[in-house]
C-alpha positions in Angstrom: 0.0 0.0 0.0 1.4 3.5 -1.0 2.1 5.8 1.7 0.1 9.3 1.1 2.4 11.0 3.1 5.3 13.6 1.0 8.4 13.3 2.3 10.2 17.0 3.0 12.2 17.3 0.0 8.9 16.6 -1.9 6.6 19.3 0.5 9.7 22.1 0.3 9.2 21.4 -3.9 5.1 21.8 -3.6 5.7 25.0 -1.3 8.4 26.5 -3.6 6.3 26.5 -6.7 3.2 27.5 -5.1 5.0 30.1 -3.9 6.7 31.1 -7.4 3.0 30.8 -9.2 1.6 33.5 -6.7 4.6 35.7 -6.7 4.1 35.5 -11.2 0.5 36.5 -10.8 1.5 39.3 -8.5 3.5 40.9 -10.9 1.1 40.2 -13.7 -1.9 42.1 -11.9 0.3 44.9 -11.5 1.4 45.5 -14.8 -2.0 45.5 -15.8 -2.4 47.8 -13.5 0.1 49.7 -14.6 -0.7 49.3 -18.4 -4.4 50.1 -17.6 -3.4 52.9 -15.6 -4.9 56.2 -17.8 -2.3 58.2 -18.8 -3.0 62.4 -18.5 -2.9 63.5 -22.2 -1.0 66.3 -23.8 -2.9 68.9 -24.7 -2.3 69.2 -28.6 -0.3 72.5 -30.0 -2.5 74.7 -31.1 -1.5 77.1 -34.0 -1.6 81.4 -33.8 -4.6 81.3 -35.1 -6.6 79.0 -33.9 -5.3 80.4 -30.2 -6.4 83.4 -31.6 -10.0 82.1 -32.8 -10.5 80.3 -29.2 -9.7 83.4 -27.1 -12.3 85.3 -29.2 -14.8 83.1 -28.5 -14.5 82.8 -24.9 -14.1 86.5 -25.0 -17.4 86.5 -26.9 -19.0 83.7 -24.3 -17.8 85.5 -21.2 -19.3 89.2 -22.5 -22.5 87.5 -23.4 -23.0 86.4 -19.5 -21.9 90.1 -18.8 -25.1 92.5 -17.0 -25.4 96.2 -18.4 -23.1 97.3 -15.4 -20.4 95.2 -16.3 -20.5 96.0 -20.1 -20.2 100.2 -18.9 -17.3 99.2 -16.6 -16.0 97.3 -19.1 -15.7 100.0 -21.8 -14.7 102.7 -19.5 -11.6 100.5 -18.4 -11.0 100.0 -21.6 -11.4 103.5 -22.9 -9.2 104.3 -20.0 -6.3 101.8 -20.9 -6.3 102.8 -24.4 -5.7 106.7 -23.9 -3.2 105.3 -20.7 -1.4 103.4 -24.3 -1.6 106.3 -26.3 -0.3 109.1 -23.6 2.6 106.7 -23.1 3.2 106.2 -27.1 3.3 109.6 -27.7 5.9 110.4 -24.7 8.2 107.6 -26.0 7.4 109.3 -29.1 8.9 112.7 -27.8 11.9 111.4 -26.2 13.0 109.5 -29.3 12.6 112.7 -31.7 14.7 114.3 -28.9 17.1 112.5 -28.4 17.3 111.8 -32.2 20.4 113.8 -33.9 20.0 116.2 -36.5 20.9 113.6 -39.1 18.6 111.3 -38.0 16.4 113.2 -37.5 16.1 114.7 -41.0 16.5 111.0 -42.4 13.4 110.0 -40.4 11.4 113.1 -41.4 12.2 112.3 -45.3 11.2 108.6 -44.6 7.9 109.7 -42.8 7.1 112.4 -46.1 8.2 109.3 -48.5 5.5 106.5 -46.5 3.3 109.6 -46.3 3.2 109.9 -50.1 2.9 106.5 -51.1 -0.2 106.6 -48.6 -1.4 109.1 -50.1 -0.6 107.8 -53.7 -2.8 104.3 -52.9 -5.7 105.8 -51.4 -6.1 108.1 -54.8 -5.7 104.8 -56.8 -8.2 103.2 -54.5 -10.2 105.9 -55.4 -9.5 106.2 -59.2 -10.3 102.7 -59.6 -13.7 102.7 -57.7 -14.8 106.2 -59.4 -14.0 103.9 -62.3 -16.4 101.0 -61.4 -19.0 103.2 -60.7 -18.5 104.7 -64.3 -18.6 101.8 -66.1 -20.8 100.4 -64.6 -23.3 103.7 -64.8 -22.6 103.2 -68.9 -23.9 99.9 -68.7 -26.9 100.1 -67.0 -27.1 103.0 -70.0 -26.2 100.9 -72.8 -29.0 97.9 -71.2 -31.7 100.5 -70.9 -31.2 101.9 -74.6 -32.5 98.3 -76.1 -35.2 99.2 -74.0 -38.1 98.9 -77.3 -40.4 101.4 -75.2 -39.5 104.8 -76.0 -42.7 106.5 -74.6 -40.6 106.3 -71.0 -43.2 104.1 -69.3 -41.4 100.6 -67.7 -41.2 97.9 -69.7 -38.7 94.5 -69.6 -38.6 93.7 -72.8 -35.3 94.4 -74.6 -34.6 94.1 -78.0 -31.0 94.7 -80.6 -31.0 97.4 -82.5 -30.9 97.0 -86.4 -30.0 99.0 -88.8 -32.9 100.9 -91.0 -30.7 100.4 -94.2 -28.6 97.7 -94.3 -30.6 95.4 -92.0 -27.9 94.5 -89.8 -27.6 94.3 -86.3 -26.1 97.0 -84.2 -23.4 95.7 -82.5 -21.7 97.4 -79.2 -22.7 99.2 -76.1 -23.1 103.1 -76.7 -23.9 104.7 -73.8 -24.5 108.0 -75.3 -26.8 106.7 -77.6 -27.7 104.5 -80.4 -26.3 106.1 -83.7 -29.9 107.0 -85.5 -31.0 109.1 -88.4 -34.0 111.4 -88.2 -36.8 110.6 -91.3 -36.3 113.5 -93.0 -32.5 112.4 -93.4 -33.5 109.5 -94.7 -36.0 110.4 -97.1 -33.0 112.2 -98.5 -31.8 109.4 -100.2 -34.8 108.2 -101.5 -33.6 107.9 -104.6 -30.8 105.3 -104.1 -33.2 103.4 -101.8 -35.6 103.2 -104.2 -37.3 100.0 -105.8 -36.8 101.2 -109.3 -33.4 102.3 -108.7 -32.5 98.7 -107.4 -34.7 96.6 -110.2 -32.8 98.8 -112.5 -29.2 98.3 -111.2 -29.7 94.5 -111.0 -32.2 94.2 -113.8 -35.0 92.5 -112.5 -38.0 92.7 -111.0 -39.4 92.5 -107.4 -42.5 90.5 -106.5 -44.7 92.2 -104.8 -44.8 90.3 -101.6 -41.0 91.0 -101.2 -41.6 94.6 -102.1 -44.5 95.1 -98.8 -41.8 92.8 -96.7 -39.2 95.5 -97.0 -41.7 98.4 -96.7 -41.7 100.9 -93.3 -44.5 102.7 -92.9 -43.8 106.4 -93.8 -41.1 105.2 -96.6 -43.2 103.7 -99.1 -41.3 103.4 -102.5 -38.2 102.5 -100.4 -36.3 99.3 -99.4 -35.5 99.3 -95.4 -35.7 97.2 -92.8 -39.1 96.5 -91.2 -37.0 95.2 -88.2 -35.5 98.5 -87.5 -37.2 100.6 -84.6 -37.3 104.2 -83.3 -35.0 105.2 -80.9 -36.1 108.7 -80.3 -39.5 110.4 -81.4 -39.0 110.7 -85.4 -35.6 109.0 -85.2 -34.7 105.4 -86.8 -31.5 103.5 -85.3 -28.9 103.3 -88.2 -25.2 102.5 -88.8 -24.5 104.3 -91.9 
């Protein structure tokens, strides 16, 4: 019959790795531990601007929250800090001119008149160029209205191009001082070369009829023009010749 009994050698060996497994879980736990342990995280760099864009808004947040007392107190401390800045500019101002030399002194003063100038210079550009917007775009809102078909001065959207009483060709370009025209009795002036007989005789033929009345405006009877064409003016025809 086996003895159940361990003999010491056998119990110190049981003991020892017992004693070896508890000790490995002890240092497992604790680097879990360790591992699950949460970290503090760095805040993330934030650039100029966006610094910039975050102390605005709390800026904006914390003045929202501020009662009418705090707002006046607010300005007046500011209003108060900003001439306390500009006393102390100017002062520092002083004492540089005066301690400046003379060459120095007249080498700043020609560099002030020079930035002066070229201030000067780019706000009259600035100007110049916006007085030349406004022109431009003054002529054509001019030239839009003068396709305007409704010369009797009432509103009306309807625009139409402007063709030419003779040659029954479109009138091409913006002109803001008015559509070149030709009054009737200037027209009726050359009655002759406009004629029908004068053109069946230079090609030698002869016109039907229908394309005789197609090419017929009331008031030129006898003539060839272009039934397209329109008044521009009270007694006044648009025309490129």
């Amino acid at each position: 019959m086996a003895s159940n009994k361990l003999t010491k050698s056998e119990a110190f060996i049981s003991g020892t790795s017992k004693m070896s497994a508890i000790f490995l879980g002890v240092i497992i736990f604790c680097g879990l531990v360790f591992v699950m342990e949460p970290k503090p995280v760095a805040a993330a760099k934030l650039s100029p601007q966006m610094k910039a864009y975050r102390n605005n808004m709390q800026k904006k947040r914390k003045r929202a929250m501020e009662s009418p007392q705090e707002k006046t107190e607010r300005r007046a401390s500011n209003r108060a800090r900003m001439e306390a800045n500009k006393e102390s500019n100017n002062k520092k101002r002083r004492l540089e001119r005066s301690e400046d030399t003379s060459d120095n002194h007249e080498t700043r003063r020609a560099s002030d008149r020079v930035r002066k100038q070229q201030e000067r210079d780019k706000s009259r550009r600035r100007k110049n160029f916006s007085d030349r917007i406004k022109l431009l775009m003054f002529y054509a809102a001019r030239a839009i209205q003068v396709t305007n078909p409704d010369v009797t001065g009432k509103t009306n959207r309807e625009h139409r191009s402007h063709v030419c009483l003779v040659c029954d060709c479109f009138i091409m370009g913006a002109y803001p001082n008015g559509v070149p025209s030709m009054s009737m009795e200037e027209v009726r002036q050359h009655r002759e070369r406009l004629s029908v007989q004068k053109y069946e005789a230079y090609y030698d033929i002869t016109l039907k009829e229908s394309l005789t009345r197609e090419y017929t405006v009331p008031g030129f009877e006898g003539m060839l023009l272009s039934t397209r064409s329109r008044k521009v003016a009270r007694g006044r025809y648009a025309s490129a010749a």
